[in-house]
C-alpha positions in Angstrom: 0.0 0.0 0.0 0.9 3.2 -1.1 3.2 6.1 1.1 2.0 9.6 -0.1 4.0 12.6 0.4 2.5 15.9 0.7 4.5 18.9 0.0 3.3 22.7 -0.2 4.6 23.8 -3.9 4.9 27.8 -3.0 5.8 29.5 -0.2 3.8 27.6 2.4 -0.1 28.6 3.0 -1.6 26.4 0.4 -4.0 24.8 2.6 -1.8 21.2 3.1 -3.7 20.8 6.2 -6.8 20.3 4.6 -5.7 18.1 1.9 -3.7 16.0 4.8 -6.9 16.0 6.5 -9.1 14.8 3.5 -6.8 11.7 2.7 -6.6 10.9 6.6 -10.1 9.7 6.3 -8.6 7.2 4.2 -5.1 6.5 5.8 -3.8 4.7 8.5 -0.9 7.0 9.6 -0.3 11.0 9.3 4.0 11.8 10.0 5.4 15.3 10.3 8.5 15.1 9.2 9.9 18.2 9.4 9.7 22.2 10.8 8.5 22.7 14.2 5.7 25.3 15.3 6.6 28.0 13.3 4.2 27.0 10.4 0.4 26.1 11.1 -2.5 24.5 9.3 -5.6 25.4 9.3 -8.4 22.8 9.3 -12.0 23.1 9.0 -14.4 20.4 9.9 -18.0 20.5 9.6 -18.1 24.1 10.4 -15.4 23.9 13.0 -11.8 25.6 12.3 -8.8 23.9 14.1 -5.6 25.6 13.8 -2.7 22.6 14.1 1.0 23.7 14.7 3.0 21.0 15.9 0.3 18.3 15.7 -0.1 16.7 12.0 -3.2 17.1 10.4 -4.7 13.5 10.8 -5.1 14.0 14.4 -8.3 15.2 14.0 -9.3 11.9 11.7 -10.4 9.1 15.0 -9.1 6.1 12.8 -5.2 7.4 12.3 -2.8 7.4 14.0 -0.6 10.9 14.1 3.2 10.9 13.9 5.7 13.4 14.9 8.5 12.2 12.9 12.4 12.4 13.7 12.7 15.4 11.6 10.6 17.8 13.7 11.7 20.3 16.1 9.4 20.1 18.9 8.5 22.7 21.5 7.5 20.7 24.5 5.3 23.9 25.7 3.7 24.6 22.3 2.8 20.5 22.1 1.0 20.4 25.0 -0.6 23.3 25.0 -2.0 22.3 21.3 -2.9 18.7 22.6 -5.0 20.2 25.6 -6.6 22.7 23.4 -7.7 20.1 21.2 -8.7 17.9 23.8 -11.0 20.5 25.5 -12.6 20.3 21.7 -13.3 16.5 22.1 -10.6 15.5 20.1 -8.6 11.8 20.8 -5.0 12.5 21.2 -3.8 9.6 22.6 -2.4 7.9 19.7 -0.1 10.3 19.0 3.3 9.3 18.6 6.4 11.3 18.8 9.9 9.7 17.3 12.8 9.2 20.3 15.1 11.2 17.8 13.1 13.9 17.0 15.0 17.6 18.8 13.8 19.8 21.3 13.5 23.4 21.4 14.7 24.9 24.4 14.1 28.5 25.7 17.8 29.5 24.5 16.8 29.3 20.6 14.2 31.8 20.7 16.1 34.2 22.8 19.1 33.6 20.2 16.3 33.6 17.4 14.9 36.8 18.4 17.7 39.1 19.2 19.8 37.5 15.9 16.6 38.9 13.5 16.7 42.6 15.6 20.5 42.0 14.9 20.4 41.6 11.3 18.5 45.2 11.0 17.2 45.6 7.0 19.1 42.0 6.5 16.5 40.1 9.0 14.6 36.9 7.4 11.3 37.2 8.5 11.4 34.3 11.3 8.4 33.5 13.9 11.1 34.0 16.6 9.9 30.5 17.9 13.8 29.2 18.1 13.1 26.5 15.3 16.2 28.1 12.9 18.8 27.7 16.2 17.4 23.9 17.2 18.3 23.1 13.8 21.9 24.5 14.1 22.4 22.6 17.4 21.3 19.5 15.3 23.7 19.9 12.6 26.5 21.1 15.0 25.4 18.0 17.1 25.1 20.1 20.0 21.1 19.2 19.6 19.0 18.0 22.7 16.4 14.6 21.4 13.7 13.7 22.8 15.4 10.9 24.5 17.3 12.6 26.3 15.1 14.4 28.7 14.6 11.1 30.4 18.3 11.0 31.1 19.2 14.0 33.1 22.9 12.8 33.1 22.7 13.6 29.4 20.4 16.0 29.4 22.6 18.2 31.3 25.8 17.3 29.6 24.0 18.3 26.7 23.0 21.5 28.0 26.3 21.9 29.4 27.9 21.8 26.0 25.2 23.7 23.9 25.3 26.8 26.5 29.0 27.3 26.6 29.2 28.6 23.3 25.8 30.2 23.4 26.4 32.2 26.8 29.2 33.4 25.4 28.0 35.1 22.4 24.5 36.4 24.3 26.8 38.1 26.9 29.5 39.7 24.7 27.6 40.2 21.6 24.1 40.7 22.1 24.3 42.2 25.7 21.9 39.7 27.2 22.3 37.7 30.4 23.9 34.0 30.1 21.5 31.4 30.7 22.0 29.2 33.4 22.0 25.1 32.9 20.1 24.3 35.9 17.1 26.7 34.6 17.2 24.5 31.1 17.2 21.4 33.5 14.1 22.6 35.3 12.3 23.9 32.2 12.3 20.2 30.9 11.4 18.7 34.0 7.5 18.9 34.0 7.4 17.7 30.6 9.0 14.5 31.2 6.2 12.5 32.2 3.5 13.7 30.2 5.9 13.0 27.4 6.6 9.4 27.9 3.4 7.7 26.7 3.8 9.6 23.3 7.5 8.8 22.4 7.9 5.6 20.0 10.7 4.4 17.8 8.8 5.8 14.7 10.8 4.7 12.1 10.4 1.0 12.8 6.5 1.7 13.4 5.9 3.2 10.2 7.9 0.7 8.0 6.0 -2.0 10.2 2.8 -0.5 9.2 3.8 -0.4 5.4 4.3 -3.7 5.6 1.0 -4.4 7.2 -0.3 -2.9 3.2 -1.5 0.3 5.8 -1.4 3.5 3.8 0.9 6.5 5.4 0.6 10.4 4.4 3.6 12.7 4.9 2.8 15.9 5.1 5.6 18.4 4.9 5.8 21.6 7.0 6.4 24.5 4.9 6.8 24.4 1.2 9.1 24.0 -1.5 10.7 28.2 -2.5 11.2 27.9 1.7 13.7 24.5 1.4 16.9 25.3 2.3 18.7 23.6 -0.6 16.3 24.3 -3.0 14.0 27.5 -2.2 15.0 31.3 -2.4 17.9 31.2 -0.2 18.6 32.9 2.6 15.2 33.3 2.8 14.0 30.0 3.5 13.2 27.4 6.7 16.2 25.5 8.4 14.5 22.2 6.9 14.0 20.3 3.8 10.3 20.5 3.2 10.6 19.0 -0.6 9.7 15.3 -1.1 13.1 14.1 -0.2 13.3 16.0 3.1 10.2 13.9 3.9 12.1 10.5 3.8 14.7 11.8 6.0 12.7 13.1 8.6 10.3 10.2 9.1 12.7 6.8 8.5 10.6 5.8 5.0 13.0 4.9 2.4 12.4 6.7 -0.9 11.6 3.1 -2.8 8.5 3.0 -0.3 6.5 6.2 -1.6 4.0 5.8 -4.3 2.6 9.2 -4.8 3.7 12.5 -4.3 0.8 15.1 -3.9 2.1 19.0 -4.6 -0.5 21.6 -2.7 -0.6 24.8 -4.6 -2.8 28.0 -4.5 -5.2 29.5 -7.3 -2.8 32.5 -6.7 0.4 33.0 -4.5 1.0 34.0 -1.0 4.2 34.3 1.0 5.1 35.8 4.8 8.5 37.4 5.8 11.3 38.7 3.6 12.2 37.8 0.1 11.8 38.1 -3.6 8.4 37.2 -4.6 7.9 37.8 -8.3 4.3 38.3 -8.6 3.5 40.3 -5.5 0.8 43.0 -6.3 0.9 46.2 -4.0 -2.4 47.6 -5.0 -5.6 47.0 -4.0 -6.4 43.8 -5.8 -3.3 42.5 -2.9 -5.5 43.9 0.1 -8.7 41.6 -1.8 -6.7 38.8 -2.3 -5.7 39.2 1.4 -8.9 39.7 2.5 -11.3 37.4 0.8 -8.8 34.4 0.9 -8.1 35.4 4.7 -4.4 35.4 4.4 -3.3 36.0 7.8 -0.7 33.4 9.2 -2.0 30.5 11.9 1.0 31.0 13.9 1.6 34.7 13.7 -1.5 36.5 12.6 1.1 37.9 10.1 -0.9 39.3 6.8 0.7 37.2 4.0 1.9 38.8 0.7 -0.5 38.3 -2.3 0.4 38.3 -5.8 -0.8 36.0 -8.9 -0.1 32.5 -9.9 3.5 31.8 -10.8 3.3 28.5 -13.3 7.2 29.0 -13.5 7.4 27.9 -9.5 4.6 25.3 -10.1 6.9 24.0 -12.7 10.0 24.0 -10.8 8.0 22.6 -7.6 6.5 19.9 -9.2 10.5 19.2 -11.3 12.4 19.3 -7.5 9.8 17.2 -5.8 8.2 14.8 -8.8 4.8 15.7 -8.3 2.6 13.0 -9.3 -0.4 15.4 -8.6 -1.7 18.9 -7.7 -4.1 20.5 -5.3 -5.2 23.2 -6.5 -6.7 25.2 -3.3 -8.9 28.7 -2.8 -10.2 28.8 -6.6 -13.1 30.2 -4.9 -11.6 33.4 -4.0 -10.7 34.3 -7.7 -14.7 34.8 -7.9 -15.9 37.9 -9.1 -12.3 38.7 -10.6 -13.2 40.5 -14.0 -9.3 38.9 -15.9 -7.0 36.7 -14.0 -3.5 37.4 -14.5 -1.5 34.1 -14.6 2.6 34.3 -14.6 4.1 31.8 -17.5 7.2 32.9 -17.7 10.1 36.0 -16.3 12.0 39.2 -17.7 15.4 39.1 -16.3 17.4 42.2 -18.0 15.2 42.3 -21.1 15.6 38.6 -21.7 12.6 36.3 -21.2 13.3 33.2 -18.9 10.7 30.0 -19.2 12.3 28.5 -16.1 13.4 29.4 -12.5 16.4 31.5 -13.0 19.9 30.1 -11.9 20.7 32.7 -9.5 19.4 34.7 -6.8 20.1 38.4 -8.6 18.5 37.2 -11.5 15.2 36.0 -9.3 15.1 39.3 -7.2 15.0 41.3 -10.5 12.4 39.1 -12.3 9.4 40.5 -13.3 6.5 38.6 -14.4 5.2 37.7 -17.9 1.1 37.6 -17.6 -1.2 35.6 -19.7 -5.0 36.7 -19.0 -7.6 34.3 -18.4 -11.7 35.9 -18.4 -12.9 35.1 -14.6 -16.5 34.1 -13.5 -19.0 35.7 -11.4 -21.2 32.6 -10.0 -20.8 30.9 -6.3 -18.5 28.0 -6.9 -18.3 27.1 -2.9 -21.3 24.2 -3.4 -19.5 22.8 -6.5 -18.7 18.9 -6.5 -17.8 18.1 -10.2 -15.4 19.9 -12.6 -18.8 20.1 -14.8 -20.4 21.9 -11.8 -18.2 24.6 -12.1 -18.1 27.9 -14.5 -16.8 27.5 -18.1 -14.3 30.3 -17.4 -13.2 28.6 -13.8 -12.3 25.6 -15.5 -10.2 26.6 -18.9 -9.0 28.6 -16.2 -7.5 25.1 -14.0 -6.8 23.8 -17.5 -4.8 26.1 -18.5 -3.0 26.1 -14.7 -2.5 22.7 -15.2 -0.9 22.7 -18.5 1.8 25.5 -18.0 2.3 23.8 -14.5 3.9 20.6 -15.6 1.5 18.0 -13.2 -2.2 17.3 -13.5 -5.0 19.1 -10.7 -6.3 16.3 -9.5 -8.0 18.0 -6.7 -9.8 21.4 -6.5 -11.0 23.3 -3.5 -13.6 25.7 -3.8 -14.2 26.4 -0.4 -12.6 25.9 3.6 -14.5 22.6 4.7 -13.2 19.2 4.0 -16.4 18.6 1.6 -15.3 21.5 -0.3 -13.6 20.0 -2.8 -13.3 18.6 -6.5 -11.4 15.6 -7.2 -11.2 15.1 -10.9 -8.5 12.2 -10.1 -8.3 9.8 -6.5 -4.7 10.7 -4.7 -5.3 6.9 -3.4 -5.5 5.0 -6.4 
């Protein structure tokens, strides 16, 4: 049975939460593998809006099981306060499962987080501040703290030891700030350790287990693909890997195991924080698009960018991460939209590019080439077959899906998990 990767093909938003959510009816197991809670999903059933952080998307489906995978950052405090909100909903979280080797935030990233982006000045990223960009850079400098390891407090404060020697140093004599003391970290942890336990698994083992029980698995990826640190619009991108391949390697499935990979993209484009964005409008059509599509971040409240749809990033998403399909989400909000701009291609210094440029002064001084598509006026929110929607809405997704190198296979024309279009089944 199939493992299906989900993977946000923009700069995050797209709605991957609800797609995630619409195949956990389906699925047997929902993994994070990667980010932490600085990117959110939003999640409407019947009527009800949950906004997920840490917790994966199928949490809120009673017949998976969620997965925190080994690739995650996870903020102890941010976890629990997510599982008791949801559980004060009605929600069952206790088959959630958190990997041993998945890394721990501690309260010295976001203080380093936070005063590095004041720091930076006009060079700042655009973080959350939530210390998920430092946790990774203890990981990789394998100064990290696992989850393991707060059941240890031997190692748990040899790791501490380590991480903060560095760390005090620089927040004393660079950033002015007091040094952080490793009996505080200790205690931090402490409460947690208990209320952790029944949670933490050896994930990778369960999930290949599962596969081969013929049990279907969804990955959903936190983030999207112009926000991957190898591949999207560096520096201003995640600490992860949010691409397809970044999903094997923070959840334990091989790569020969995946059967589908499902790219989540918007009827136009959104992005939060710093960095080029191509087709970013700045007039009022922005503030609509804004507006009507609700384009305020889960974690942050943050209004998010608005501009059209790029075809050249859908292209390039669906080329990094070998899309097998797209979701095409919010075509609703195009609605009432007289011509619809769509981006097939880039000027770069008077000379028109097809594909993502090679470098990063060519993409920061790309300007869009438009193709027009005639909009439609009438409600599309009760549509449930491509035929039930407007002639104009759909040579509009057929043109999308030809200059977008990957078939929509899935439409949604509205918030609620029965919202939605699906012209081809992501299971079969």
């Amino acid at each position: 049975m199939p493992a299906i990767v989900v993977v946000g093909a923009q700069w995050g938003d797209e709605g991957k939460g609800k797609t995630t959510d619409i195949l956990g009816t389906s699925v047997d197991y929902v993994v994070k593998p990667n980010g932490g809670n600085n990117a959110g999903h939003t999640v409407v059933v019947g009527g009800e809006k949950y906004e997920l952080k840490l917790l994966p998307a199928g949490i809120l489906s009673p017949n998976v099981t969620p997965v925190i995978g080994n690739g995650v950052v996870v903020n102890l405090e941010a976890l629990f306060e997510e599982i008791e909100a949801l559980e004060s909903r009605g929600a069952d979280t206790s088959k959630l499962r958190i990997s041993a080797n998945a890394h721990l935030v501690a309260p010295y990233h976001q203080t380093l987080d936070k005063v590095t982006e004041r720091f930076l000045g006009k060079r700042a990223i655009g973080t959350t501040g939530r210390g998920i960009g430092p946790a990774y850079m203890d990981k990789i400098g394998r100064l990290g703290i696992r989850v393991q390891d707060i059941f240890d407090e031997s190692i748990l404060r040899q790791k501490i030891e380590g991480s903060l020697r560095q760390k005090n140093e620089l927040l004393v004599k660079v950033y002015n700030r007091r040094a952080v003391d490793v009996d505080e970290i200790v205690e931090y942890f402490e409460p947690f350790i208990e209320r952790l336990r029944p949670y933490v698994a050896e994930t990778e083992q369960l999930l290949n287990d599962a596969l081969d029980r013929d049990e279907v698995i969804v990955m959903e990826g936190g983030q999207a693909t112009m926000l991957d640190v190898d591949h999207g619009t560096y520096p201003f991108v995640t600490s992860s890997n949010p691409t397809a391949g970044g999903s094997c390697v923070g959840s334990g499935i091989g790569p020969t195991r995946i059967n589908r990979v499902v790219g989540i993209v918007k009827a136009y484009t959104t992005r939060v924080g710093a960095g080029p964005f191509p087709t970013e409008l700045f007039d009022d059509m922005g503030e609509y698009l804004q507006k009507a599509g609700g384009e305020f971040g889960v974690n942050t409240g943050r209004p998010r960018r608005c501009g059209w749809y790029d075809a050249v990033i859908a292209r390039y998403a669906a080329r990094v991460n070998g899309f097998t399909d797209y979701v095409l989400t919010k075509l609703d909000v195009l609605t009432g939209i007289e011509s619809i701009p769509v981006c097939v291609a880039y000027e770069v210094d008077g000379v028109r590019q097809d594909e993502m440029p090679t470098s990063q002064t060519e993409f920061h001084h790309a300007k869009p080439i438009f193709e027009y598509f005639e909009g439609w006026a009438e409600d599309i929110t009760g549509a449930r077959t491509f035929d039930d929607l407007p002639v104009n809405a759909q040579k509009y997704v057929l043109a999308l899906e030809e200059r977008s190198g990957c078939r929509m296979s899935v439409l949604g024309v509205g918030p609620d998990r029965e919202q939605s279009i699906v012209r081809h089944d992501l299971l079969d």
